[in-house]
C-alpha positions in Angstrom: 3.5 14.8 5.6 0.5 17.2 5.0 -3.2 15.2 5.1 -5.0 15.9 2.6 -8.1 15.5 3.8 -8.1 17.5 6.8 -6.4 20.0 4.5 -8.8 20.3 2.4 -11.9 19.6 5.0 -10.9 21.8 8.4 -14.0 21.9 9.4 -14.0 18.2 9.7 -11.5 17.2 11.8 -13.2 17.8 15.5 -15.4 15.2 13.9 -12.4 13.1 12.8 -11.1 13.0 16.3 -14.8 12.4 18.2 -15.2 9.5 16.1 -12.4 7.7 16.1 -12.8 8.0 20.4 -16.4 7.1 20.1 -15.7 4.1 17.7 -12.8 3.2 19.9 -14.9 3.1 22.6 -18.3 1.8 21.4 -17.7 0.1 18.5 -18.7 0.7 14.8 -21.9 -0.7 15.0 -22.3 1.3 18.6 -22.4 5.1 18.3 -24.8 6.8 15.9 -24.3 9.8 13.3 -25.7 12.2 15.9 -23.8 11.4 18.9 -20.8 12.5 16.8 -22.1 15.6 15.8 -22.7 16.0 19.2 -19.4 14.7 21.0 -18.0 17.0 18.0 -19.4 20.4 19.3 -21.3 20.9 15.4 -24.2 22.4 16.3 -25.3 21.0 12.7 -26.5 17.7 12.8 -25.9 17.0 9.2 -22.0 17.6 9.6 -21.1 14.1 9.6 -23.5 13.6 6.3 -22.3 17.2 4.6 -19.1 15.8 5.0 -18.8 12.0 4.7 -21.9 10.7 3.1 -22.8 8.1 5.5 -21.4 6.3 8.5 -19.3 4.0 5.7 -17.3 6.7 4.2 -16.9 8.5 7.9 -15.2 5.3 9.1 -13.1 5.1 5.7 -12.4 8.5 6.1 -11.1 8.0 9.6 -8.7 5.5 7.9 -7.4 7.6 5.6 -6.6 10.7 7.9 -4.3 8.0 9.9 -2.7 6.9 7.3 -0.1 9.0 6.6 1.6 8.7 10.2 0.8 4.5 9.9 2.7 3.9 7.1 5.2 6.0 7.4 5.6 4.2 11.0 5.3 0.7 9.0 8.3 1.5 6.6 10.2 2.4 9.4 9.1 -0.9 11.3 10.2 -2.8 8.0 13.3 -1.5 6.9 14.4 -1.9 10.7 13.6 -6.1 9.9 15.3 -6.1 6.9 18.3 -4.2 7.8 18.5 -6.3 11.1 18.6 -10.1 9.0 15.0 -10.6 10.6 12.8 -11.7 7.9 12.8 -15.1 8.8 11.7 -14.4 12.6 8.2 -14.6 12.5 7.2 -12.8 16.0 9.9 -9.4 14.5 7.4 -9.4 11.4 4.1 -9.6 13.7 6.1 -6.6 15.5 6.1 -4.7 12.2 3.0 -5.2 11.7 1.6 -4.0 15.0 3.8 -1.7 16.5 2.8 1.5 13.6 -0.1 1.5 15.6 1.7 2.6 18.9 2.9 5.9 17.1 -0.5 7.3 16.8 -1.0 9.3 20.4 -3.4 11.2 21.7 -2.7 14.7 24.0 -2.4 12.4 27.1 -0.1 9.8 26.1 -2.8 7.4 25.0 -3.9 5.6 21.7 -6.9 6.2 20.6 -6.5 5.1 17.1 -5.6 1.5 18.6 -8.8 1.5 20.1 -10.8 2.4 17.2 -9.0 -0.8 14.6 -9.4 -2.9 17.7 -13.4 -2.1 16.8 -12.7 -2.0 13.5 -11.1 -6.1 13.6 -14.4 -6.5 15.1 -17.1 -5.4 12.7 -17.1 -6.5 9.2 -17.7 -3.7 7.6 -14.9 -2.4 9.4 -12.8 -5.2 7.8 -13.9 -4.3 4.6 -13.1 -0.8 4.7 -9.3 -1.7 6.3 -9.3 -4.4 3.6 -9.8 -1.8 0.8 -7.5 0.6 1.6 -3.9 -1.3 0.9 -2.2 -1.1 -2.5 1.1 -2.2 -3.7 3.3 -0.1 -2.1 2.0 -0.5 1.4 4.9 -2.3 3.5 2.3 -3.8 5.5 1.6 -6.2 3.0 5.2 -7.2 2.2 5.0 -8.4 5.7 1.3 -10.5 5.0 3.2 -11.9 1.9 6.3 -13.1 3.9 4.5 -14.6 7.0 2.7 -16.1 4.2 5.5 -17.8 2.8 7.1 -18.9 6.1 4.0 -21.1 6.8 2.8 -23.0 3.7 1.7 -25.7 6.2 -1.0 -23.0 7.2 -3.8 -22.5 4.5 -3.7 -18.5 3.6 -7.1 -18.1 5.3 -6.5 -19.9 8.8 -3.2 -17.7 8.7 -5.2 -14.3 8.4 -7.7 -15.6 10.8 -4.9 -16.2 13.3 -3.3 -12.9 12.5 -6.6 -10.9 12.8 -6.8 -12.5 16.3 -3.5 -11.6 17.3 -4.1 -8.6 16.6 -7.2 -8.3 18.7 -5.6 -9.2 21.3 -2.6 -6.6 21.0 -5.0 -3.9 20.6 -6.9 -5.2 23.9 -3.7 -5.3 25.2 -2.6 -1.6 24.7 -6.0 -0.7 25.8 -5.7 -1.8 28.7 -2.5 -0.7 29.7 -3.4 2.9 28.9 -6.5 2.4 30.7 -4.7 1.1 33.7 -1.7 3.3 33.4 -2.6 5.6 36.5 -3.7 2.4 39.0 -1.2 1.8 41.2 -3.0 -1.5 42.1 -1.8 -2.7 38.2 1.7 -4.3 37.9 3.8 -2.4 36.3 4.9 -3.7 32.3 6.5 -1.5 30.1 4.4 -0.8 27.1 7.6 -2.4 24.5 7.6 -5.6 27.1 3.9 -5.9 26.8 3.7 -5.9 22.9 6.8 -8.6 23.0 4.7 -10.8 24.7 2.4 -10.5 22.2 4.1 -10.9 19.7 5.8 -14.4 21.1 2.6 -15.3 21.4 1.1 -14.6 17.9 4.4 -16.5 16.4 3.2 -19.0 18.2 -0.2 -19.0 17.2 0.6 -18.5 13.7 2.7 -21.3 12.9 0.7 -24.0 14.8 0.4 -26.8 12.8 -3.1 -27.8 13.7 -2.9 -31.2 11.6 0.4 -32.4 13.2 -0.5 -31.9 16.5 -3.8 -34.2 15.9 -1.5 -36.6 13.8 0.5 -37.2 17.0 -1.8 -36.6 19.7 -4.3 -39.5 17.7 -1.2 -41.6 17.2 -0.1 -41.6 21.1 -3.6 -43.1 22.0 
């Protein structure tokens, strides 16, 4: 699928590609307008402005050049846990959710774009900008809307909160592998056995029931 933005802005994708690393690596809040210019080779210092407007719509527009290959990744993810009976199995929908991310490589095998939403979880206006950029079509909500249902014991807003820290902690987690992949100190986990960890894990986390547990922990005293 063509982008349209870096088909319409060529010019801007070196700094597309410097500031997702940068962000990834930084955070949002971290790296400046200039040291992307910079990192970019633009020997303008106004390229990130001429092209984006401000550090907001830079990030947003970072977004929206992944986009594409993300949801086409998510429909895939989706389909696969509807075709396979799974929409019941809360730790397969986490999967569907977070595993999009892991098609998004960079020249050396790695995944930068991880590294920059792993930033972007972090910062609220990074939240903001990830918030605004899902419509009705996007599979990814389909998924929110049925984890949703499967745990009406867990107000909507703890549920996100878990999810968001989940997710945190996937992205940390393919971080690290690809920043360990080359040590031959580090014990050896594929990168599908390391995510379905994580995802056991956020299942779990998701559908504690925070106000049972207390209910019988209190009542065993």
């Amino acid at each position: 699928m063509a982008n349209t933005l870096t088909s319409r802005k060529t010019g801007a994708l070196p700094l597309l590609i410097a500031g997702e690393k940068l962000f990834g690596s930084h955070g949002i809040e971290g790296v400046s307008i200039r040291q992307i210019n910079f990192a970019a080779g633009m020997s303008n210092n106004s390229a990130v402005t001429y092209h984006f407007g401000d550090k907001l719509g830079f990030v947003t527009a970072i977004c929206k050049w992944r986009m594409p290959q993300l949801l086409e990744a998510a429909r895939a993810e989706y389909e696969k846990v509807v075709a396979e009976g799974h929409l019941n199995d809360v730790a397969k929908l986490i999967g569907a959710l977070l595993r999009p991310y892991l098609a998004i490589k960079d020249e050396d095998g790695r995944h930068p774009h991880a590294a920059f939403i792993n930033q972007l979880l972090r910062s609220p206006v990074g939240r903001a900008v990830s918030r605004s950029l899902f419509d009705d079509s996007d599979p990814t909500l389909h998924i929110l809307q049925r984890l949703e249902e499967l745990h009406p014991h867990v107000p909507k807003a703890l549920l996100h909160y878990r999810l968001r820290i989940m997710g945190t902690a996937f992205f940390d987690a393919v971080i690290e592998w690809d920043r360990n992949e080359d040590d031959p100190e580090d014990p050896r986990f594929t990168l599908d056995e390391l995510i379905h960890e994580i995802e056991k894990m956020a299942a779990a986390a998701c559908s504690w029931d925070q106000i049972a547990i207390k209910a019988q922990y209190y009542g065993n005293l």
